[in-house]
C-alpha positions, 0 to 999 in steps of 0.5 A: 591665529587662535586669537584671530578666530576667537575673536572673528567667530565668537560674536556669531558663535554666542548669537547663534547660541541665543537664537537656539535658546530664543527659538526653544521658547517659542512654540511652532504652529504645526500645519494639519488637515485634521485641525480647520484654524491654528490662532497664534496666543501667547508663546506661539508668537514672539515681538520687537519693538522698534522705536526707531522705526528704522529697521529692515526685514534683513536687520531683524531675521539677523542673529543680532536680533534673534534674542532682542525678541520677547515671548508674548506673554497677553492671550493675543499680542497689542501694539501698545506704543501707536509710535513704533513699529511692531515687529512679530514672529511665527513659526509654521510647521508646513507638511507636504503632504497636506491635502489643504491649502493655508491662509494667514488671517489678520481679524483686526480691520482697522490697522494700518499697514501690515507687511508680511515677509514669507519665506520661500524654499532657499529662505529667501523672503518676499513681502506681502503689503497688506492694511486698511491704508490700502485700496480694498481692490488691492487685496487677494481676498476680497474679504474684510480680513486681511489674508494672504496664502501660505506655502505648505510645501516647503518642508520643515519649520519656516519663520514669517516675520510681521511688520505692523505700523498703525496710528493706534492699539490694535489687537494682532489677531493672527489665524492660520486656516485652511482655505475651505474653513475659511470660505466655510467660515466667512459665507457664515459670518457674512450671513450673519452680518446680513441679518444682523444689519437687516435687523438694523434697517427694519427697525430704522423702517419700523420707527420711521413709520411710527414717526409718520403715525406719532410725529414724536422726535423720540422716534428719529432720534432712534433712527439716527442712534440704530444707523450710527451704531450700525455704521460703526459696526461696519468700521469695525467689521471692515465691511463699510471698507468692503462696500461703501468706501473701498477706495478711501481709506484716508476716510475709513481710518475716522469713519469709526470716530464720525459714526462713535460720536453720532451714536453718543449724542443720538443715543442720549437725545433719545433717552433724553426724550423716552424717559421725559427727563426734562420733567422726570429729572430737571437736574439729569437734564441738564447735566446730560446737555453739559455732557452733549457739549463736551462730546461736541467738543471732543468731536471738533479737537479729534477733527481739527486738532489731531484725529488719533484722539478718535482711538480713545473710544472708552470715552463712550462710557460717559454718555453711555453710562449718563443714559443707563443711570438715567434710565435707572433714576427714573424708574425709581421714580415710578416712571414704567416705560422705563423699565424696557429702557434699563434692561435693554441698556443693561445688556448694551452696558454689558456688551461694550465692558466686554468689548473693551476687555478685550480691546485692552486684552485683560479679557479673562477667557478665550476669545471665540466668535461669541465674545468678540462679537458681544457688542452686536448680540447685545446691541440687537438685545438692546434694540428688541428691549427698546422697541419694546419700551417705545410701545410701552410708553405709546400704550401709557400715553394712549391710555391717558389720553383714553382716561382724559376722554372718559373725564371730558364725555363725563364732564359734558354729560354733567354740563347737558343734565344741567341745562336740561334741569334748567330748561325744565325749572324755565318752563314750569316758572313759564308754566306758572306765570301763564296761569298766573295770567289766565287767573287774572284774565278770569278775574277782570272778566267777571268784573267787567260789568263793574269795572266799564269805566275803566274798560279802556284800561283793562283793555290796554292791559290785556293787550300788553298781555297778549304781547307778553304771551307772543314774546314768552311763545318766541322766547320758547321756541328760540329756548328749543331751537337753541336746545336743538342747536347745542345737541347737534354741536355736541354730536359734531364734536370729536368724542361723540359715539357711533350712537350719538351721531345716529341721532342726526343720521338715524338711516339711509333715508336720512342720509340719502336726502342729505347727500341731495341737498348737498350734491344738488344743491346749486342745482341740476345739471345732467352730465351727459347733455347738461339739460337742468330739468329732471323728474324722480329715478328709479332710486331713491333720491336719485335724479333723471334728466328729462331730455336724455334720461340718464339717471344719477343716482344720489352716491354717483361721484361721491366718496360713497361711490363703489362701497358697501359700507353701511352709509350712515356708517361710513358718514361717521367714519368720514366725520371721524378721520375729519375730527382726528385729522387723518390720525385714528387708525384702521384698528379702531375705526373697525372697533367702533363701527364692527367693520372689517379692518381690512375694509376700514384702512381701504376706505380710510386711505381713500378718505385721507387722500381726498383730505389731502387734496382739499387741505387748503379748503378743509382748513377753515371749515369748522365742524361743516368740513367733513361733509366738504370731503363726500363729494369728489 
């Protein structure tokens, strides 16, 4: 008899027993009004690993199992096995008299299944599914984290088990919270998300503008890296699932992977193009196109071969660390818009080690909002220091070409001293021949009372002479002409200042009797009876129709319409947007003519939209197409 009952009840007796001692290692989260949020670290939380995959809530809550459990020895428990099932326990202290109700949260957004089995007052459990498998419709909370509502009064200490199943590590971040710390909590960190990811589309906006001014690829490619980093942020938060794709979740489990490649790629293309690599660093170059093939191809085996191969994101540190050297190699080169570039890719360096130690849990202090979060504050870091290291360069490459101007304008003004010094040698060798001439002409003269036998001679001579005298006279005046011809050219060229171009220009009479022979010059045509004859307005340079006697003045229907800009000043400006086809900005137009700039973008869009409506008869107009633009 004694036999029987040793051996019937020994086994659970010794089970039992190693619960106890099991159970004495693990530590109880205790519910209280006076802490917000309990997180589960180290021996608050115990784990079993189920290869097998086979087990059952009933199977693992048996003493059988209780001292298979280990006591999580890491800051916050890892599924480092994505082949087995994860099994956790907690303990939570509930305490009836509570004024709060209790949540459990999971941070982690990107596991797969979770199922939380929660003990009722009898003990019995019920299961709660939970996961990014799942429809986002599905959850009781509509928030990025997966949560569930505790029971706080059931009195005593109560187990929950977990069961996690996810297709690669992941971080268990378990926090127990009161539901007013929770909204607390959230209504920040969506506030934040906002900013955060506004701060991403003003400087996609920003760039795109800049693009439009510049029409450098470099500014696209910065486009797409922002929204690659920006949608990979949104993987990781949960809120692309949240927002974008909540009924997909086959796509939310590589949307990560998708948005981790085009960041890679964009992000070396852009460092690639702001750092002029292809000249600055020919063998950089290269090596960063061999990077950009084997991420290419990486990105095709994740897609056809199998897709868990997007779980190793530390593969990102190739391309990362290729641009950050990149940046690093030429500044020591003596490239400046470099400098911007380093600093800014230090900090992004720096984010993703942190992020990557905590992902591996070999972080080496407590993980708060700040670390976790590391990636994003220093991504933002990143993008101010990049913006500014785009300006620097735009300001290096302005400057250049401000530079190549001032050696063009010097040039010009040499190659002018120099056709005016040869000008002036032609006419005193023309001078001197001419007196040459007349000395001749006295001398035959004064011998032609001896020389009459040869009269008809002298006088064949002295009418070739008179020919040479009318061919010198229209060599001249062509040589003037021509003088003319080429400082006018010179005025109409594109680099001419406000002072040059008054030479053609001087005043508003001049221009007023320009705009006449160019308004009027197929002739006059009333606009309100169509009559051809017409007599002087009131105005100058204005027409009056005889028949009906409207009066058009010489700016009615012309560009200069309704604008209080000096004409001769608005001539140029309309000759500098023709020259730079629409490109000077409103900045300097008002540094050139001492205009408001307010008043210069007003009348430079007016202009650029009348240059876009006559594109196809600007495109051939030469250095006359400007004036193509005055009329309306």
């Amino acid at each position: 008899m004694y036999e029987f009952l040793i051996r019937k009840f020994l086994p659970s007796a010794l089970c039992g027993i190693c619960f106890f001692f099991s159970a004495d290692a693990q530590l109880t989260v205790q519910i209280s009004d006076t802490a917000k949020q309990q997180i589960f670290r180290y021996n608050k939380v115990v784990y079993l690993e189920d290869s097998h995959n086979d087990l059952t809530i009933s199977q693992v809550k048996s003493p059988t199992f209780a001292n298979k459990f280990k006591v999580n020895t890491e800051q916050t428990p890892v599924t480092h096995n994505p082949a087995s099932t994860w099994w956790y326990r907690i303990r939570i202290g509930s305490d009836p008299q509570s004024k709060n109700n209790w949540i459990l949260e999971f941070f982690d957004q990107t596991i797969d299944s979770i199922t939380v089995y929660s003990p009722d007052k009898q003990n019995n459990y019920s299961a709660t599914l939970l996961g990014s498998s799942r429809p986002f419709a599905a959850r009781l909370y509509q928030h990025k984290n997966f949560s569930l509502n505790i029971s706080n009064n059931l009195g005593g200490s109560r187990v929950y088990y977990i069961r996690i199943r996810s297709h690669q590590p992941v971080n268990v971040i378990i926090v127990l919270r009161s539901i007013s710390w929770f909204i607390s909590y959230a209504l920040d960190e969506y506030f934040f998300f906002g900013v955060f990811y506004g701060m991403i589309l003003v400087f996609g906006l920003y760039n795109l503008m800049m693009f439009i001014a510049m029409r450098q690829k470099q500014y696209l490619y910065y486009i797409a890296y922002n929204l690659s980093i920006g949608l990979y942020e949104m993987c990781a938060d949960g809120i692309a699932y949240q927002y974008i794709w909540p009924s997909s979740p086959i796509w939310n489990h590589n949307a990560y992977g998708v948005a981790l490649f085009s960041a890679s790629i964009f992000s070396v293309l852009f460092a690639q193009s702001l750092l002029n690599v292809k000249v600055t660093a020919p063998r950089l170059n290269k090596l960063i196109w061999w990077v950009i093939g084997l991420r290419c191809l990486y990105f095709i085996l994740c897609l056809t071969v199998n897709r868990d191969l997007f779980a190793y994101k530390i593969i990102e540190i190739v391309p990362l660390t290729l641009a950050y050297y990149t940046g690093c190699y030429v500044l020591i080169k003596g490239y400046r818009p470099a400098r911007f570039f380093v600093v800014g890719y230090t900090f992004l360096l720096t984010g993703f080690v942190i992020k990557t130690l905590i992902a591996l849990n070999i972080w080496w202090f407590v993980v708060t909002a700040t670390s976790y979060y590391a990636l994003s504050f220093c991504f933002i870091l990143e993008m101010v220091f990049i913006s500014f290291a785009i300006g620097d360069k735009v300001r290096i490459l302005k400057k250049k070409e401000e530079d190549a101007q001032l050696k063009i304008i010097k040039q010009l003004k040499i190659n002018e001293d120099l056709k005016d010094r040869l000008n002036k040698s032609l006419e005193e060798q023309v001078q001197e021949r001419t007196k040459e001439l007349i000395e001749k002409s006295s001398v035959i003269e004064s011998q032609n009372e001896e020389l009459m036998a040869v009269n008809e001679l002298l006088q064949q001579q002295t009418e070739e002479i008179s020919r040479m005298n009318v061919l010198l006279e229209q060599d001249n005046t062509t040589l003037h002409h021509d003088i003319e011809k080429v400082t006018h050219d010179r005025v109409m060229s594109t680099e001419v200042d406000f002072e040059e171009f008054s030479k053609i220009y001087p005043d508003r009479e001049t221009c007023f009797k320009f705009l006449a022979d160019l308004k009027w010059e197929n002739g006059y045509n009333c606009r309100k009876c169509g009559n051809s004859h017409y007599g002087h307005g009131h105005l100058p340079y204005s027409r009056r129709c005889s028949k009906c006697g409207y009066e058009e003045s010489v700016i009615a229907y012309t560009i200069l319409q309704n604008t209080r800009i000096p004409v001769n000043k608005a001539f140029y400006m309309i000759f500098l947007m023709y020259s730079t086809k629409g490109k000077i900005s409103s900045h300097k137009l008002s540094e050139i003519l001492a205009i408001r700039q307010s008043t210069c973008w007003a009348y430079s869009s007016r202009i650029k939209k009348v240059m876009e409506t006559k594109k196809k008869e600007l495109k051939n107009a030469g250095d006359k197409g400007w004036s193509r633009l005055v009329l309306e």
